[in-house]
C-alpha positions, 0 to 999 in steps of 0.5 A: 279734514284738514285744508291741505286734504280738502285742497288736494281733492279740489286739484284732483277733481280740477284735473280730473274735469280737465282730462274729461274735456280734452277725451270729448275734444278728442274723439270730436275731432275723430269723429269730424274727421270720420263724417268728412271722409264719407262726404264726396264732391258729386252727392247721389241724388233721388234721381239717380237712385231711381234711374238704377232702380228702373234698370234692375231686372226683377223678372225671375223667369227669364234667363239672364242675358249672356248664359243659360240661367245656370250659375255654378254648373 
């Protein structure tokens, strides 16, 4: 290989390492940006979670209140 070869294909990988550091850059900011709009001022806590699971009627035997235990007729 002559010199002006093996220097192009240095400038090839270089630029080539340079693209794939700021494709991560990208799509970590992406990705920040993603997870803080998830994120909220009131978080819900295992005590609230627990208060809605107790309010849950598991009964099935029991009409629902409010109609005849019929949906859709």
């Amino acid at each position: 290989m002559s010199w002006f070869q093996e220097n192009l294909l240095a400038v090839i990988g270089i630029g080539l390492l340079l693209l794939v550091v700021i494709v991560t850059w990208i799509l970590r900011r992406i990705g920040a940006s993603e997870r803080s709009a998830f994120e909220s001022d009131s978080p819900i806590t295992d005590s609230m979670v627990r208060e809605k699971l107790r309010d849950i009627d598991l009964d099935l035997d029991r009409a629902p209140e409010g109609g005849n235990g019929r949906h859709g007729s």
